[in-house]
PDB file of N, CA, C and O in Angstrom:
ATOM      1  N   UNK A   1      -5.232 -12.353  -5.146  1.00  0.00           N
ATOM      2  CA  UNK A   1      -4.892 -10.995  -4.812  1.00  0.00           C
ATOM      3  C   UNK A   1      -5.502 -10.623  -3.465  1.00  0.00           C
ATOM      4  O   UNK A   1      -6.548 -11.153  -3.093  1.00  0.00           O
ATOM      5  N   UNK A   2      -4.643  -9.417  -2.490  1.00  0.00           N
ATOM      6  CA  UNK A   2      -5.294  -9.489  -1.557  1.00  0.00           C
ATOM      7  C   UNK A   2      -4.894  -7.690  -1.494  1.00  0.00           C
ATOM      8  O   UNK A   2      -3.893  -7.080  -1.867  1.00  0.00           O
ATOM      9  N   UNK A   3      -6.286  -7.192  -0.793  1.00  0.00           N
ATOM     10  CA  UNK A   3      -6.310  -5.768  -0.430  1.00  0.00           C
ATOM     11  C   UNK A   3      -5.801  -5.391   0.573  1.00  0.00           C
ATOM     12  O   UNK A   3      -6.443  -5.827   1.528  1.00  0.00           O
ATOM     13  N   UNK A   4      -4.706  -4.612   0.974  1.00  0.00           N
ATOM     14  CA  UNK A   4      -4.751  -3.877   2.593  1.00  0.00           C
ATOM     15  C   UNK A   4      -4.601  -2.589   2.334  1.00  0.00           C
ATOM     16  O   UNK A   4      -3.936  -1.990   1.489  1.00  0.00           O
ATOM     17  N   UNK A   5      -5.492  -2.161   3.392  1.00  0.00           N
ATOM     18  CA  UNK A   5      -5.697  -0.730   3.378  1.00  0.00           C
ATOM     19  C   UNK A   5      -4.505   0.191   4.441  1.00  0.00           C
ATOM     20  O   UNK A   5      -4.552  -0.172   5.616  1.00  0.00           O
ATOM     21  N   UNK A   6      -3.871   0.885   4.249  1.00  0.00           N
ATOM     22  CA  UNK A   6      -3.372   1.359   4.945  1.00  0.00           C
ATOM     23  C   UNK A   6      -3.554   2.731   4.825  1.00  0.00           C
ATOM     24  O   UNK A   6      -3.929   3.277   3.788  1.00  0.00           O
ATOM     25  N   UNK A   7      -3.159   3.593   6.413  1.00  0.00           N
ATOM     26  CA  UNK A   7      -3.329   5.179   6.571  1.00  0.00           C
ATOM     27  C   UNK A   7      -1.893   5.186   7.366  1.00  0.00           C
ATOM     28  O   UNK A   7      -0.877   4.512   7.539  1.00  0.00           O
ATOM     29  N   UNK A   8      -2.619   6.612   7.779  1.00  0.00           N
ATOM     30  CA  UNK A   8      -1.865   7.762   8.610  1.00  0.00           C
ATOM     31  C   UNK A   8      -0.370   7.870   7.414  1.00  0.00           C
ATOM     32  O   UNK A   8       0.759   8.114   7.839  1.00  0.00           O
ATOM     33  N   UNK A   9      -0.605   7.687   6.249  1.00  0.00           N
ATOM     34  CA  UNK A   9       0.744   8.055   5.017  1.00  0.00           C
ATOM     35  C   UNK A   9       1.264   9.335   5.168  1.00  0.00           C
ATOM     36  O   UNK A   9       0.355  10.157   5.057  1.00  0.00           O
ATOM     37  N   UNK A  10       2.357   9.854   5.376  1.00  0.00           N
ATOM     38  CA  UNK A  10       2.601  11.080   4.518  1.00  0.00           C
ATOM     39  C   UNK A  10       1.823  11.480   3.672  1.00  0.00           C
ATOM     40  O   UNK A  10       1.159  10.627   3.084  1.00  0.00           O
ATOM     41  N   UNK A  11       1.635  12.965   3.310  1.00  0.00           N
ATOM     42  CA  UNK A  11       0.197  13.301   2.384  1.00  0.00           C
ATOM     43  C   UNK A  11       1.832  13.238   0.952  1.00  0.00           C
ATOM     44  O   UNK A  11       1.360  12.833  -0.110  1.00  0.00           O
ATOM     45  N   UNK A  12       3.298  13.513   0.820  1.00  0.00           N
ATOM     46  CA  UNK A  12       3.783  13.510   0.140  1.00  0.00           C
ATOM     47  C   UNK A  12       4.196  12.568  -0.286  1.00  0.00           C
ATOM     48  O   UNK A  12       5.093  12.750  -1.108  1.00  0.00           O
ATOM     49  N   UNK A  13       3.774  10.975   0.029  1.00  0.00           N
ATOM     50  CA  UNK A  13       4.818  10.095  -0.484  1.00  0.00           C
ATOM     51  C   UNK A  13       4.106   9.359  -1.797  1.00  0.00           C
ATOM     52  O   UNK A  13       2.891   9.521  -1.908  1.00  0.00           O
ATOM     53  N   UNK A  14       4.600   8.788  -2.511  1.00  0.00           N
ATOM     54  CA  UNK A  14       4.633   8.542  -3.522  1.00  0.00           C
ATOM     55  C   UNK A  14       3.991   7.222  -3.830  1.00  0.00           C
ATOM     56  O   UNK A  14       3.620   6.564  -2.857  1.00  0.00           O
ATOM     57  N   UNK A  15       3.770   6.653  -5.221  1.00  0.00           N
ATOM     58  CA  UNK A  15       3.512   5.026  -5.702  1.00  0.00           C
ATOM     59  C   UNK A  15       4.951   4.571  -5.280  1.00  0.00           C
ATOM     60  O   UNK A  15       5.092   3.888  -4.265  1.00  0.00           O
ATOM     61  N   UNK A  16       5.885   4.896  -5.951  1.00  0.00           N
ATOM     62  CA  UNK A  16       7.224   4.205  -5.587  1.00  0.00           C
ATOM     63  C   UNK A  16       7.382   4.043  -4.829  1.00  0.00           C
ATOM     64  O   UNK A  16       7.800   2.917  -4.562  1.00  0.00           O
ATOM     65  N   UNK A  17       7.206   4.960  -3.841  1.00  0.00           N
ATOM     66  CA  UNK A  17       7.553   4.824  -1.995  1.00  0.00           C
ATOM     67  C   UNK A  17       7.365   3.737  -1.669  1.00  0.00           C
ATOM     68  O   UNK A  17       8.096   2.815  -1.306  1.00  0.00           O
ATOM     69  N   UNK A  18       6.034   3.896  -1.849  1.00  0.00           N
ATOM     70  CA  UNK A  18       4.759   2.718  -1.386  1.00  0.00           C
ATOM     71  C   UNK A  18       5.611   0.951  -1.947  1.00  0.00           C
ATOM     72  O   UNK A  18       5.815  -0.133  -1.402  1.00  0.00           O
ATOM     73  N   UNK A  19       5.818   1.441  -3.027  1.00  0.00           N
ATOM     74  CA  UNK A  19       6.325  -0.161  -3.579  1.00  0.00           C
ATOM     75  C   UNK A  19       7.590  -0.660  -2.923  1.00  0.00           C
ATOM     76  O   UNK A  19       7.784  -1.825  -2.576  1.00  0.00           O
ATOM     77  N   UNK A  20       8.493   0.427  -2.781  1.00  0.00           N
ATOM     78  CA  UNK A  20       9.934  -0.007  -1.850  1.00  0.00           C
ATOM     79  C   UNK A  20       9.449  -0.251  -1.028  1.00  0.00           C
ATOM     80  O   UNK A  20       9.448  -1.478  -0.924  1.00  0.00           O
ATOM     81  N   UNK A  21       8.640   0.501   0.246  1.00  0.00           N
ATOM     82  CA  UNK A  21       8.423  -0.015   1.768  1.00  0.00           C
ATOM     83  C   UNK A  21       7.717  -1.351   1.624  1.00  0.00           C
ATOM     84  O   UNK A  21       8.218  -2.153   2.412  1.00  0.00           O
ATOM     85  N   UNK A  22       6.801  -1.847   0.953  1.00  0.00           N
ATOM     86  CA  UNK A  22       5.872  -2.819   1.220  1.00  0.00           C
ATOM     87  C   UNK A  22       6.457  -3.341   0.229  1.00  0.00           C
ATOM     88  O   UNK A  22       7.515  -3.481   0.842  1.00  0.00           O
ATOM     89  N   UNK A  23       6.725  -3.813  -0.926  1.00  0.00           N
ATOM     90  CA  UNK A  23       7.684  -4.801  -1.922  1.00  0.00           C
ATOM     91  C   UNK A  23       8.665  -5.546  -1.180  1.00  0.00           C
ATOM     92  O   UNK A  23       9.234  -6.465  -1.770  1.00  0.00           O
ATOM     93  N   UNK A  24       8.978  -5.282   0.110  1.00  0.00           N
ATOM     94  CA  UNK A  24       9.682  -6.560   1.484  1.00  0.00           C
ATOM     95  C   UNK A  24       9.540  -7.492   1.356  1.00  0.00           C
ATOM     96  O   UNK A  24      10.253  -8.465   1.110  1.00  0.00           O
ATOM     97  N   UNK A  25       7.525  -7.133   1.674  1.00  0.00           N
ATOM     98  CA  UNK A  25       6.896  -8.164   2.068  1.00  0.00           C
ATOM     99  C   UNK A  25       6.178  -9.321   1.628  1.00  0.00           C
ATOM    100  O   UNK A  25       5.560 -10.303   2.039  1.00  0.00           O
ATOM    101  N   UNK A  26       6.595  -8.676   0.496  1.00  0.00           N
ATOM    102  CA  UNK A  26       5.806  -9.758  -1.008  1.00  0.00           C
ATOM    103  C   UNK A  26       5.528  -9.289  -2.029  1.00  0.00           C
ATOM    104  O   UNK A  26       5.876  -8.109  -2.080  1.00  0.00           O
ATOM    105  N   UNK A  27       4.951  -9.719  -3.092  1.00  0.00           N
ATOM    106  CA  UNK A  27       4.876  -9.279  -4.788  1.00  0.00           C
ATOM    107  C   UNK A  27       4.465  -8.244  -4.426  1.00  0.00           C
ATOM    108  O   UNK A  27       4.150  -8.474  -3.258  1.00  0.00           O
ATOM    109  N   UNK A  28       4.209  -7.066  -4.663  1.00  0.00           N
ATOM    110  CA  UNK A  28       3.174  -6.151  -4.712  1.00  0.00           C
ATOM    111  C   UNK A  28       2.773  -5.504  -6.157  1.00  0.00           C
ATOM    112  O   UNK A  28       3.392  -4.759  -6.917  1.00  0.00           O
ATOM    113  N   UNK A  29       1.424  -6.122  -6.221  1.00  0.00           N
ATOM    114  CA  UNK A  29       0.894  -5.879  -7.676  1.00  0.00           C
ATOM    115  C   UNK A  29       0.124  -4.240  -8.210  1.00  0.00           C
ATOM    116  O   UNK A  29       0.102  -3.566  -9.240  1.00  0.00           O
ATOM    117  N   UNK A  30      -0.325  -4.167  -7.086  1.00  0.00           N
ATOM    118  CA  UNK A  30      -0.950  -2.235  -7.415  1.00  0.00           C
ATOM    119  C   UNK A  30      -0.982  -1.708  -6.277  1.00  0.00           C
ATOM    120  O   UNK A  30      -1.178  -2.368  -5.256  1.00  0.00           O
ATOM    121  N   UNK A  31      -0.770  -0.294  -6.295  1.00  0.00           N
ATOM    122  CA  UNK A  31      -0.967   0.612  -5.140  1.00  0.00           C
ATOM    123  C   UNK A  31      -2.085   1.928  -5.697  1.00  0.00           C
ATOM    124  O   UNK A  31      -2.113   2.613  -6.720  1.00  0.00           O
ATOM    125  N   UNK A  32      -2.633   1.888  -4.910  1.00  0.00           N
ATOM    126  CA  UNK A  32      -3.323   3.159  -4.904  1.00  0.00           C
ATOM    127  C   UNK A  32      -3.705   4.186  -4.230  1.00  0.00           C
ATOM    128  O   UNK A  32      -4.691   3.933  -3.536  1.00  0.00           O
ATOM    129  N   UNK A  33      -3.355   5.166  -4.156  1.00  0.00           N
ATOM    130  CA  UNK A  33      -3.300   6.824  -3.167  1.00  0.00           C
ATOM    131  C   UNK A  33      -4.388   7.302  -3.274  1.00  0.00           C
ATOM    132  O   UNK A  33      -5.117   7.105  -4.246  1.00  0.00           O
ATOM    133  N   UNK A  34      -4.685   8.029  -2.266  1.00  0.00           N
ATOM    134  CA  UNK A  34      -5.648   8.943  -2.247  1.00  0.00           C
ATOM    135  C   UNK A  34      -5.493  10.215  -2.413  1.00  0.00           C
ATOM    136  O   UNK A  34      -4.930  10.874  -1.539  1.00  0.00           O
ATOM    137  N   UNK A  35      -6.013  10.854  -3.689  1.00  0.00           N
ATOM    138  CA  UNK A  35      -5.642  11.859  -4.238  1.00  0.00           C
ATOM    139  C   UNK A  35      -6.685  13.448  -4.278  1.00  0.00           C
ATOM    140  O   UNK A  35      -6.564  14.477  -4.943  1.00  0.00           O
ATOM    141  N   UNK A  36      -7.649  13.035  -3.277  1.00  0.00           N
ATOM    142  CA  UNK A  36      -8.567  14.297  -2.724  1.00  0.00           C
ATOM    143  C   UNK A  36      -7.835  14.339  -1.339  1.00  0.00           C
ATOM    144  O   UNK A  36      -7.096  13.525  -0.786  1.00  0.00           O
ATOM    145  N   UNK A  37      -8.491  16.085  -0.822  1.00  0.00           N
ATOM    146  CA  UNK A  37      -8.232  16.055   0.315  1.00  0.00           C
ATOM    147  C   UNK A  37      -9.117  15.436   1.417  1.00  0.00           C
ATOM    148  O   UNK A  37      -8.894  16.035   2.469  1.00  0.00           O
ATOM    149  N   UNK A  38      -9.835  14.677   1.538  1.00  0.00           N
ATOM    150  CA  UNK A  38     -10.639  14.189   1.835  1.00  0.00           C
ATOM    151  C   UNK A  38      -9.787  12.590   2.127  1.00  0.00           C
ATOM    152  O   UNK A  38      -9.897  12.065   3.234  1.00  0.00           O
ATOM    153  N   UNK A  39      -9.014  11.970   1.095  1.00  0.00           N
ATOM    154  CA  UNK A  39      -8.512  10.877   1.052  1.00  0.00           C
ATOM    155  C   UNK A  39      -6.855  10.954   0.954  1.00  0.00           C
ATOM    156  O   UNK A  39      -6.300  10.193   0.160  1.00  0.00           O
ATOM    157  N   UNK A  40      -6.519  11.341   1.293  1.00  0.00           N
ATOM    158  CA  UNK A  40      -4.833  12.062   1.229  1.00  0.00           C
ATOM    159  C   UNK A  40      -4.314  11.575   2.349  1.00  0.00           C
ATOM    160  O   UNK A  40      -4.779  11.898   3.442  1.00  0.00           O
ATOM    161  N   UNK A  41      -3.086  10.575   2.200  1.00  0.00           N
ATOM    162  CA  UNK A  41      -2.760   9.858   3.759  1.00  0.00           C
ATOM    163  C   UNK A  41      -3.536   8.256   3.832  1.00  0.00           C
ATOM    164  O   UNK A  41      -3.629   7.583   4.859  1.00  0.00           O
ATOM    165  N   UNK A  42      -3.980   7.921   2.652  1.00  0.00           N
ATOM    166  CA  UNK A  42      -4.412   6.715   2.947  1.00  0.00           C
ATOM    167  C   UNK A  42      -4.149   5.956   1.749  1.00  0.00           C
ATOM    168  O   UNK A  42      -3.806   6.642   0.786  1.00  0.00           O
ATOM    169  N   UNK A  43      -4.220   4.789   1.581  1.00  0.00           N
ATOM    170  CA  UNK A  43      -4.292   4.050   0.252  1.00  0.00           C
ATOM    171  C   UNK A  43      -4.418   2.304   0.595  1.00  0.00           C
ATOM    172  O   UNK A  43      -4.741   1.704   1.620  1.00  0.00           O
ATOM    173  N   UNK A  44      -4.094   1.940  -0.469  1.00  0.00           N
ATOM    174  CA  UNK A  44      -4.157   0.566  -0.811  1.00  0.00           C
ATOM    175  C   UNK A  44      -2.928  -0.217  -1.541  1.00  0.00           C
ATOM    176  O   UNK A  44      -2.179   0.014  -2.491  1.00  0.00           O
ATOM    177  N   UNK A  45      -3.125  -1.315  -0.552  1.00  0.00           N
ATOM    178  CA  UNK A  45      -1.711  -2.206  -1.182  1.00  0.00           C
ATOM    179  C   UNK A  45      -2.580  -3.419  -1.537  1.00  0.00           C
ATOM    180  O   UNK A  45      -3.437  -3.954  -0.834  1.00  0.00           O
ATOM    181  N   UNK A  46      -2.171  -3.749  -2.800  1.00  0.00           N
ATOM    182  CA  UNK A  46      -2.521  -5.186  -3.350  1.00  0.00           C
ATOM    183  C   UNK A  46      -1.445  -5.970  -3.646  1.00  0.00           C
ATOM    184  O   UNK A  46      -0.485  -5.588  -4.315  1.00  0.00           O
ATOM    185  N   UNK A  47      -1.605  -7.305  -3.056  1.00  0.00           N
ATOM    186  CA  UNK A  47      -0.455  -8.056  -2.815  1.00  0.00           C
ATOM    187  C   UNK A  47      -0.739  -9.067  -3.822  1.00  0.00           C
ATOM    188  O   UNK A  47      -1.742  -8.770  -4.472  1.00  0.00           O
ATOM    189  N   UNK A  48      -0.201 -10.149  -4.167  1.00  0.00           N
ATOM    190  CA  UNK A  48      -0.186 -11.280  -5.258  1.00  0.00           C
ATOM    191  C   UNK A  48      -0.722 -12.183  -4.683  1.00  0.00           C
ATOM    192  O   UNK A  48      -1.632 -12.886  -5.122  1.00  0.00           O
ATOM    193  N   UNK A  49       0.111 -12.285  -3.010  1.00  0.00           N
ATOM    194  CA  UNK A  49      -0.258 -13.501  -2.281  1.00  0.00           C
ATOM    195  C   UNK A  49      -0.781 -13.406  -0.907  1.00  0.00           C
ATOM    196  O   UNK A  49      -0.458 -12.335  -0.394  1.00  0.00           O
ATOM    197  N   UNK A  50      -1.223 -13.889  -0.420  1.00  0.00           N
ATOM    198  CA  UNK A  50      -2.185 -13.203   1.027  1.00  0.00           C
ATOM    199  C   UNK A  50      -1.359 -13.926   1.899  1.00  0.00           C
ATOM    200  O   UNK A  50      -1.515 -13.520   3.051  1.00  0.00           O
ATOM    201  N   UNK A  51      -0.334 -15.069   1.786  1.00  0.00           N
ATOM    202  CA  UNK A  51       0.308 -15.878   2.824  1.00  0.00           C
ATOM    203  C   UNK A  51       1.509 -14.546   3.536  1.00  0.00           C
ATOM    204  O   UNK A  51       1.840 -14.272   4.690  1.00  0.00           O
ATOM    205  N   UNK A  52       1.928 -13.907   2.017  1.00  0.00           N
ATOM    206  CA  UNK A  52       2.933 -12.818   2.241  1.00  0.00           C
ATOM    207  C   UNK A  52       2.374 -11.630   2.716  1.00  0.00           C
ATOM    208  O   UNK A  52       3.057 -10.783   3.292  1.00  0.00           O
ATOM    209  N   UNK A  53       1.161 -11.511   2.510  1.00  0.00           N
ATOM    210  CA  UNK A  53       0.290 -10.109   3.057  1.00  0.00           C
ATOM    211  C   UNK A  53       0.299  -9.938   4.896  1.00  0.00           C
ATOM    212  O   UNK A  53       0.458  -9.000   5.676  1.00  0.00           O
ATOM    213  N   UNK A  54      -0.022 -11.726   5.041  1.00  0.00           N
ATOM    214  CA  UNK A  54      -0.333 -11.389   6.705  1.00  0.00           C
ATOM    215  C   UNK A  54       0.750 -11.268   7.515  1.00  0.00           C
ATOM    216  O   UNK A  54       0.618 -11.097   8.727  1.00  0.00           O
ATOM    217  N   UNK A  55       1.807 -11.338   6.979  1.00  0.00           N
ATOM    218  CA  UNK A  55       3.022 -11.232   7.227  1.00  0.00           C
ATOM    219  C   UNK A  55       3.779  -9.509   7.724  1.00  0.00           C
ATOM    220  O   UNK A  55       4.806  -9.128   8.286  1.00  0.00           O
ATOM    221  N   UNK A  56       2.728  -8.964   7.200  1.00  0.00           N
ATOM    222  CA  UNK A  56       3.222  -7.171   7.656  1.00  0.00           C
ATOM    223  C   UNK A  56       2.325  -7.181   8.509  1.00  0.00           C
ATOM    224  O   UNK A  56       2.896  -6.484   9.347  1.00  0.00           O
ATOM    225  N   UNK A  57       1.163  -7.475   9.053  1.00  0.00           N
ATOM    226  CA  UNK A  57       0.226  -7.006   9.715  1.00  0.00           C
ATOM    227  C   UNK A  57       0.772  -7.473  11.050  1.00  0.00           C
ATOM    228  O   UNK A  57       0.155  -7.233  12.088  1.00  0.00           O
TER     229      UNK A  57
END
């Protein structure tokens, strides 16, 4: 499994969102949002495989 962190999100978009845009690029096993205002606009993509991860970056 591999972590990438991503920002600057829409504060409105969604888990699903998240899984259509980045599900391109490979398995994508969990997402997670930031759900304070403090953390709103950022999250996490966990991928299955890291060969397919470095592949968006």
């Amino acid at each position: 499994m591999v972590y990438r962190q991503c920002r600057n999100l829409p504060f409105k978009i969604n888990s699903e969102d998240i899984y259509d845009l980045f599900g391109k690029y490979g398995a994508v096993r969990q997402v997670r949002l930031g759900n304070t205002n403090e953390t709103r606009g950022t999250g996490f993509v966990v991928y299955e495989d890291i060969f397919r991860c470095q592949i968006r970056v």
